[in-house]
LUMMI-587293 format. One line per field, with one value per residue: residue in one letter; x, y, z of N, C-alpha, C in turn. Coordinates in steps of 0.2 Angstrom, whole numbers, m for minus. Atoms other than C-alpha are relative to their C-alpha. Layout:
<marnus>
r	A,...
neast	X,...
nnorth	Y,...
nup	Z,...
caeast	X,...
canorth	Y,...
caup	Z,...
ceast	X,...
cnorth	Y,...
cup	Z,...
</marnus>
This chain:
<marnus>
r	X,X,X,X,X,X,X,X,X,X,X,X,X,X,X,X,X,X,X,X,X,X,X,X,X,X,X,X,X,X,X,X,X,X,X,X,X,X,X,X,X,X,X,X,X,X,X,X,X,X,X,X,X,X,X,X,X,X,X,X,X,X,X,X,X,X,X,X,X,X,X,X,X,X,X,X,X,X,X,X,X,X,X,X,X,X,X,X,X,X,X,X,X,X,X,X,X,X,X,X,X,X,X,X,X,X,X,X,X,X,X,X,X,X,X,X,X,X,X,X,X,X,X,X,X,X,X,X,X,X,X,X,X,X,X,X,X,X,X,X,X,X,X,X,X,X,X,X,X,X,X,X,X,X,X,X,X,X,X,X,X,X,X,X,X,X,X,X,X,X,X,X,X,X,X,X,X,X,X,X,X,X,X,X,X,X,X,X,X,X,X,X,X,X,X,X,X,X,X,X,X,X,X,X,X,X,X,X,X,X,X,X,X,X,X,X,X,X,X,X,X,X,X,X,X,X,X,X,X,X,X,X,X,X,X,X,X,X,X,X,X,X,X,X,X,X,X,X,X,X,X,X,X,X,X,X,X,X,X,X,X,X,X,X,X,X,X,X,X,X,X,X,X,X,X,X,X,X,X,X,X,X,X,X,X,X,X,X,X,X,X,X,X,X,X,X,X,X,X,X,X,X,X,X,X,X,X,X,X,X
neast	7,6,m1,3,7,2,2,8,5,2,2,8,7,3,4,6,5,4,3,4,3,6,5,5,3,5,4,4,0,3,4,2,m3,2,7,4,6,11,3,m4,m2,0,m6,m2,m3,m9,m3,m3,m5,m6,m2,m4,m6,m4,0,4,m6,m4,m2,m8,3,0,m6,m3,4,m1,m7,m1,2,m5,m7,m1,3,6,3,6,7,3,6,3,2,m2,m3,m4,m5,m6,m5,1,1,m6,m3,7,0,m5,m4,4,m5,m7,m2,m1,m5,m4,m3,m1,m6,m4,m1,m2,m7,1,1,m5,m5,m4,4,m6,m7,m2,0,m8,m6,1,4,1,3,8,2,2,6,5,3,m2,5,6,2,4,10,2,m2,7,5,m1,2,6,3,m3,4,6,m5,m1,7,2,m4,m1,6,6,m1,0,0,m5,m2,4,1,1,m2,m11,0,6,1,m5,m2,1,m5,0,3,m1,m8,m4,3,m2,m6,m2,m6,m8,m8,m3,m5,m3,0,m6,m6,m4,m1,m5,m8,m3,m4,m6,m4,m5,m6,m7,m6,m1,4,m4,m6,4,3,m4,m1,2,5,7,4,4,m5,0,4,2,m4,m1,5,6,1,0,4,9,m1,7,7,m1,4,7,5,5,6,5,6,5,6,3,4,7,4,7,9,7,0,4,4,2,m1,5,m5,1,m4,1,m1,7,1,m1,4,5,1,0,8,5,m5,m1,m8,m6,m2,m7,m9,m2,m2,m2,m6,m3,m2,m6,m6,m2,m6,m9,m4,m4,m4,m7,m4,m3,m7,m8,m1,m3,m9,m3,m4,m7,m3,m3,3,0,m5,3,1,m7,1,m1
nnorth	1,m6,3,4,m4,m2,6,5,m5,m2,9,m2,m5,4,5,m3,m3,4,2,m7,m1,6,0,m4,1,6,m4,m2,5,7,m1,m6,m9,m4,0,2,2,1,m6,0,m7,m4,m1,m8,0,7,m3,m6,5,2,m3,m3,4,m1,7,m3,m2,6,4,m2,m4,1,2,m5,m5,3,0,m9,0,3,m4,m4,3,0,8,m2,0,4,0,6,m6,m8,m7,1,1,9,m3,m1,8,4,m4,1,8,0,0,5,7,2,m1,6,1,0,7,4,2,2,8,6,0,4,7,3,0,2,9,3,0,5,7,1,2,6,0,10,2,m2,m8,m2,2,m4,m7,m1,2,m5,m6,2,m1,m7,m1,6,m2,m7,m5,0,3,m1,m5,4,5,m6,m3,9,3,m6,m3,5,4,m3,m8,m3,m7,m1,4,m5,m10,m4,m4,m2,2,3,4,1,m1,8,4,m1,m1,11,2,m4,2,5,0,m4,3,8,m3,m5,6,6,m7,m1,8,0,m3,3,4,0,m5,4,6,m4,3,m6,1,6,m2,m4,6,2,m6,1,m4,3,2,m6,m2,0,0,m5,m6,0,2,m4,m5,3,3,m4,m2,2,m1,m6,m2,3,m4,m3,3,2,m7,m4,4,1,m6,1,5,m2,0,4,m1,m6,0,5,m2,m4,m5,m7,m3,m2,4,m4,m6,5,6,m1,m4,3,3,m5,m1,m8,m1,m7,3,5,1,m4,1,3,m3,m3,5,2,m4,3,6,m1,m3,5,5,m5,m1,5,1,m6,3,3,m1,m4,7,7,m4,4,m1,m5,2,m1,m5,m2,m3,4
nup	m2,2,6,1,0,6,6,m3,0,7,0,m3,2,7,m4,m2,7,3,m5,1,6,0,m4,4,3,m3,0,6,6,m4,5,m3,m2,m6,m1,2,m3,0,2,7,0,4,4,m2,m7,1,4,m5,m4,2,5,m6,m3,7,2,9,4,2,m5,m1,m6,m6,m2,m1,m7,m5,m1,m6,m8,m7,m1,m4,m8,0,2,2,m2,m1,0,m4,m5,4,m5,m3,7,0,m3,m5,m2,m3,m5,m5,m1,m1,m8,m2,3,m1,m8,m3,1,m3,m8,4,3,m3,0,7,m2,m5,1,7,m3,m5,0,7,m2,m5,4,4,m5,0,6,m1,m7,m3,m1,8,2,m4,3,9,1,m4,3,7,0,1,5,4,m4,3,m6,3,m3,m6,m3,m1,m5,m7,m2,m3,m6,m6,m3,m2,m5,m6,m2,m2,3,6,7,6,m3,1,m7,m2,m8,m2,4,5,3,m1,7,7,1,0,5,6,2,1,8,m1,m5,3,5,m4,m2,5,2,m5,m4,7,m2,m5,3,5,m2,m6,3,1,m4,m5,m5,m4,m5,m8,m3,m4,m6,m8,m2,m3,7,m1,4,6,5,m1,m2,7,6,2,6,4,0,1,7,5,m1,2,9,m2,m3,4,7,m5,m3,7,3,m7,1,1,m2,m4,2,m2,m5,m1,1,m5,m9,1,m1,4,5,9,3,0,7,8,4,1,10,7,2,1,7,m5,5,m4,m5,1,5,m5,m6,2,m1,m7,m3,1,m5,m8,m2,3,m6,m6,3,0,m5,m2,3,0,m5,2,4,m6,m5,3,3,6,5,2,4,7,3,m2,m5,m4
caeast	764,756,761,752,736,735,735,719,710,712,707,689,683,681,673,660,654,651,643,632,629,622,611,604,599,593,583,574,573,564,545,534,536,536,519,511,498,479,475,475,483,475,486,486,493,506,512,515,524,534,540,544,555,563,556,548,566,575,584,604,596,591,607,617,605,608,629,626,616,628,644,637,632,614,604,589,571,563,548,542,542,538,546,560,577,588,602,591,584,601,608,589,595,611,618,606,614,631,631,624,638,650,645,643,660,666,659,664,684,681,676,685,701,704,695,710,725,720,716,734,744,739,736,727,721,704,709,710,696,684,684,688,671,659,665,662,643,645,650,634,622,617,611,593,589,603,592,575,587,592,574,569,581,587,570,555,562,572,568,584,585,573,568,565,569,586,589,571,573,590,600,592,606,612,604,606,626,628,617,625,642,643,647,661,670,671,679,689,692,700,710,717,721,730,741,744,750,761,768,775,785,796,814,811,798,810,825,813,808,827,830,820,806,788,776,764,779,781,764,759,774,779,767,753,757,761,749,732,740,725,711,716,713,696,692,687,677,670,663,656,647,642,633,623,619,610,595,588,596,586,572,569,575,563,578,575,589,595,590,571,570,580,568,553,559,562,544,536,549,556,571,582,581,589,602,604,606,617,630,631,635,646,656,657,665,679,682,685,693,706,709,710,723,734,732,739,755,757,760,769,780,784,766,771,789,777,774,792,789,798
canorth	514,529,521,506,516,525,508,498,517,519,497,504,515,505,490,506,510,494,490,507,503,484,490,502,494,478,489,497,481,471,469,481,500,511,516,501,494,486,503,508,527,538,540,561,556,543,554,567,556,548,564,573,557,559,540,548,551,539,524,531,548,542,535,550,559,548,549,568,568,554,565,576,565,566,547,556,555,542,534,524,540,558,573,563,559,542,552,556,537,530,544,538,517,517,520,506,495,498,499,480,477,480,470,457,458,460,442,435,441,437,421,416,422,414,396,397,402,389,374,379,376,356,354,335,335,336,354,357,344,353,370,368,356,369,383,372,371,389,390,378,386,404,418,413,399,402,417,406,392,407,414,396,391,409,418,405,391,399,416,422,437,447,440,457,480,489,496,495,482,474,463,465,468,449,439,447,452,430,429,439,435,419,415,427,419,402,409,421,404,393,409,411,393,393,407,402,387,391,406,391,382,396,395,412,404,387,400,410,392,387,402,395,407,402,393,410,420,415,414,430,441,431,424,432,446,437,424,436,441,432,437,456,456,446,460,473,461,454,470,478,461,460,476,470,453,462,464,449,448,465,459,440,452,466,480,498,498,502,485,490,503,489,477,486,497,481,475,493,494,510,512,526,518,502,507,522,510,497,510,515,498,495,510,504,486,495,507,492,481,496,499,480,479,495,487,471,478,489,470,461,473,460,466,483,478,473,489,496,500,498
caup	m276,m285,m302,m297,m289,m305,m317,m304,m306,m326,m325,m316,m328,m343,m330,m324,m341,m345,m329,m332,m351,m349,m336,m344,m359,m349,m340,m355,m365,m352,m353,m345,m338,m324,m328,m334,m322,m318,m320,m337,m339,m349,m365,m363,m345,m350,m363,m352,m339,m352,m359,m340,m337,m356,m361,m375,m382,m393,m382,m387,m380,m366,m363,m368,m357,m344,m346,m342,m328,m318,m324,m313,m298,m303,m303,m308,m302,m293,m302,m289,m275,m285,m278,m271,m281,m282,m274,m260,m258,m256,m243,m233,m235,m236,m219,m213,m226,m223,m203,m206,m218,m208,m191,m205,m209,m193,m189,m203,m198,m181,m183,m201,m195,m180,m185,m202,m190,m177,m192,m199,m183,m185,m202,m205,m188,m178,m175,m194,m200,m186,m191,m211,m209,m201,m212,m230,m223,m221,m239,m245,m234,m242,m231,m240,m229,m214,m209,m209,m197,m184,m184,m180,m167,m157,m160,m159,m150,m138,m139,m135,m147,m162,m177,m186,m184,m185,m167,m163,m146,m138,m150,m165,m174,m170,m182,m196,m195,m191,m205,m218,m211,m210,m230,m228,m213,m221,m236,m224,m214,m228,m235,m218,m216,m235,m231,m215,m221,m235,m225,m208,m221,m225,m219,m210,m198,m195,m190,m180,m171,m170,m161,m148,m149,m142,m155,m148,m156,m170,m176,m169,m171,m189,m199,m198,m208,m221,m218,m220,m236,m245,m233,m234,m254,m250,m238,m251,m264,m247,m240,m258,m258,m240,m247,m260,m252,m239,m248,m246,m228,m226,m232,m222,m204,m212,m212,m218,m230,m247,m251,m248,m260,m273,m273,m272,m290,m299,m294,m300,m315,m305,m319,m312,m295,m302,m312,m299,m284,m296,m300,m284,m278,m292,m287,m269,m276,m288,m274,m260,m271,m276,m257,m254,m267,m262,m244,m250,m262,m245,m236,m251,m259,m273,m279,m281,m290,m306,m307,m305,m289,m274
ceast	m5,0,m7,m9,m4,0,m7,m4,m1,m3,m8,m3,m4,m6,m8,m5,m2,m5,m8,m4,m5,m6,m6,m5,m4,m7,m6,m3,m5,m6,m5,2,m1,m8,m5,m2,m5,m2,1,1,m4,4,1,5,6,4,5,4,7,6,4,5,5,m2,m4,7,2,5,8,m3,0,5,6,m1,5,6,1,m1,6,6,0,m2,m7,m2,m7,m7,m2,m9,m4,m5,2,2,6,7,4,5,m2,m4,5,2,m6,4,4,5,m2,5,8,2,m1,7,6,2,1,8,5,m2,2,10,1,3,5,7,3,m2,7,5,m1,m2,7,5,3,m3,m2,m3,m8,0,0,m7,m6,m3,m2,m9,m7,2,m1,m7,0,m1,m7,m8,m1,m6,m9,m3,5,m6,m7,4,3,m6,m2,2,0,m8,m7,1,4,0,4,m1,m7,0,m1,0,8,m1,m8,m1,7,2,m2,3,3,0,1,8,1,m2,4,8,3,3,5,5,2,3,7,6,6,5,4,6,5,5,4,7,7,6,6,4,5,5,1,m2,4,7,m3,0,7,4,m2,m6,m7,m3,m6,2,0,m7,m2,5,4,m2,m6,m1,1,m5,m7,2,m6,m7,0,m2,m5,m2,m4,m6,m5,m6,m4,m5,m3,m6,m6,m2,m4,m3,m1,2,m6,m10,m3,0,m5,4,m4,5,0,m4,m8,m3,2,m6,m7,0,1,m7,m4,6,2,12,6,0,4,7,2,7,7,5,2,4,8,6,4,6,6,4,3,3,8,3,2,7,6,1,4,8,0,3,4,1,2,m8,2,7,m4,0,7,0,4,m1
cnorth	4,m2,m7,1,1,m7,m3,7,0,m10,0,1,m3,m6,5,2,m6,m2,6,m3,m6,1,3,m2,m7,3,2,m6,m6,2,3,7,3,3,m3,m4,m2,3,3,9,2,3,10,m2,m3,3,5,1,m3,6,6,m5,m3,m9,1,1,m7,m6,4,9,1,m2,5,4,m1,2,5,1,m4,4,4,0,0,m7,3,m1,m8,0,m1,8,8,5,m4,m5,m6,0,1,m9,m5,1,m3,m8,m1,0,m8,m7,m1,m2,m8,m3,m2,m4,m6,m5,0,m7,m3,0,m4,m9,m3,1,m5,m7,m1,0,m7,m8,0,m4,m7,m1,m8,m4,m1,6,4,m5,4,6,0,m4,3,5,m3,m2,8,3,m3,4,7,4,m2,m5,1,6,m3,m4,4,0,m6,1,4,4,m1,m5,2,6,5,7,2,m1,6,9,m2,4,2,m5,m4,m6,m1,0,m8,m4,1,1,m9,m1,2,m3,m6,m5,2,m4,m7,0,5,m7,m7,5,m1,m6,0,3,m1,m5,m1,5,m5,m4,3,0,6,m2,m6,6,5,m6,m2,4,0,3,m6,0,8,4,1,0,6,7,m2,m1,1,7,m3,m6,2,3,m1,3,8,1,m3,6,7,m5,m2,5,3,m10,m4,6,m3,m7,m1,0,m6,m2,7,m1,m5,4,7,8,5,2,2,m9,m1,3,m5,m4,2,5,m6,m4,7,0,8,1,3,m1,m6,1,5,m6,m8,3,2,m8,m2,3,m1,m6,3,2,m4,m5,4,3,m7,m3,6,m4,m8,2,4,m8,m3,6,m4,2,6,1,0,5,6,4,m2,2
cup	m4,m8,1,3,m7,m6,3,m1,m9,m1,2,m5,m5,6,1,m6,m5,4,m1,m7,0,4,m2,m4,1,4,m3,m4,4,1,5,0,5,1,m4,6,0,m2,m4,3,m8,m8,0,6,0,m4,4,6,m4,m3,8,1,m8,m2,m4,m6,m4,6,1,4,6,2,m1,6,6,4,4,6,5,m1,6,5,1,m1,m1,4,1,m4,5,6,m4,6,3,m7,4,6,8,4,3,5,4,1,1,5,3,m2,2,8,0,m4,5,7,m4,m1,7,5,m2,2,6,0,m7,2,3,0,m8,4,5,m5,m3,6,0,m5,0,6,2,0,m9,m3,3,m6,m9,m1,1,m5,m9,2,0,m5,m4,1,m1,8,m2,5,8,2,5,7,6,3,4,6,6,1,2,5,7,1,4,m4,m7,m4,m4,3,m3,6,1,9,1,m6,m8,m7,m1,m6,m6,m1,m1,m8,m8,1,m1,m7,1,7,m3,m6,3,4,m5,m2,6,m1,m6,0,5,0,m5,4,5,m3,m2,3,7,7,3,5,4,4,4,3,6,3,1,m6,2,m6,m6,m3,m2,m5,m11,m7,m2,m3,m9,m2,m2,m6,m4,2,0,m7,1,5,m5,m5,6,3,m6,2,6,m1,m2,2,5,m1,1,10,0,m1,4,8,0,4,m6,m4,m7,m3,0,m6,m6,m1,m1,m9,m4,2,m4,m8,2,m2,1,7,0,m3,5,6,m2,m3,5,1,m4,m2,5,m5,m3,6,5,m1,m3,7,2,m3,2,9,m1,m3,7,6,m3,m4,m7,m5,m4,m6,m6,m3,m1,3,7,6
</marnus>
């Protein structure tokens, strides 16, 4: 297992340092600046701003620079908000974001889950056409209009729950986790149903069967570990991108997260907030895509053999 940890961690780094480098210089290369405005700037005054935030240096400079600063956990200074730092903008957004992550993702399980194991049971049926045809609308249907179609239905027409806060009145939380998780279940949904299926045709699950055991039994007690095989290595990519696809949830339900402060620095060109809050994220995905995967070879030990491991 530590054999094959240490090969998916030296597989990251090269990924972060490209994910770092493009960002960088897309970033710089794109057309405007953090201090270009209606209101013209003074050229003494711009100079003097470009030269506190080193954009007076050469580009690879800057990028050097940069290297140093993140080796040592530093994302540098917010242009956007002075006196406060990138490091300190994410720590303020980032709870926000990930607490909605998460009920997100515990919708999405919930529900995807249990709509793949009960569509496997009777594969070609109504009880597999049903669900399998609810959750390819879930697939089509992006969080960009679902959200609007909530608002509508649960907060306008019947005024069952809040259309916008973060724990500011009862339920508010609601909306936006359905919102967010709903992609993810219908992906979570068909996976389930896939492994499900290939797992009940195995010779183990027929000599469980004629052994007598209850159809309950067998699903529960044999083919659901092996069955979730697919939706467990989907749960790390799923969660990193339950992440960043709450900003525009965050923004239609008018959520105080990191996804906030995103969108408002690539309207002001707020440079070191982008590329800050865009390796942070895609730290988050290496990291929960390498616990997804040691969580899966921890289920199917034929991943780990690759690595000559047993």
């Amino acid at each position: 297992m530590w054999r094959f940890i240490g090969f998916r961690v030296l597989q990251s780094i090269p990924v972060l340092l490209v994910v770092i480098t493009v960002t960088f210089f897309l970033v710089r290369i794109a057309p405007g600046g953090p201090f270009s405005s209606e209101k013209a700037v003074i050229p003494e005054v711009k100079a003097a701003l470009e030269a506190q935030y080193r954009l007076n240096l050469p580009m690879f400079e800057q990028y050097t620079a940069y290297l140093g600063d993140l080796a040592q956990g530093d994302l540098g200074p917010s242009f956007k908000y002075p006196g406060r730092s990138v490091n300190e903008l994410i720590a303020a957004g980032f709870p926000v974001t990930a607490e909605l992550g998460l009920y997100a993702l515990l919708v999405a399980i919930s529900i995807g889950a249990v709509a793949g194991v009960i569509a496997s049971l009777r594969p070609n049926t109504a009880q597999d056409y049903i669900p399998m045809s609810v959750a390819m609308i879930g697939i089509c249907v992006p969080s960009l209009l679902m959200g609007p179609i909530l608002i509508l239905v649960f907060g306008i027409y019947l005024e069952w729950l809040p259309v916008s806060g973060w724990g500011d009145m009862p339920g508010d939380k609601i909306l936006p986790a359905i919102t967010l998780g709903s992609t993810y279940a219908a992906y979570i949904a068909r996976l389930s149903r896939a492994g499900m299926l290939e797992v009940m045709s195995q010779d183990y699950i027929r000599t469980a069967r004629a052994k007598g055991l209850p159809e309950w039994r067998v699903v529960v007690g044999h083919a659901l570990r092996g069955g979730l095989i697919p939706v467990v290595a989907f749960l790390g990519p799923a969660f990193a991108g339950l992440l960043s696809g709450s900003f525009v949830v965050e923004t239609i339900f008018q959520i105080p997260g990191l996804g906030r402060f995103y969108v408002q620095a690539a309207f002001n060109r707020d440079y070191t907030m982008i590329l800050g809050a865009t390796v942070f994220l895609a730290t988050l995905i290496v990291v929960f895509n390498l616990l997804s995967d040691i969580l899966a070879a921890w289920m199917n030990p034929r991943l780990r053999s690759q690595y000559g491991e047993r």
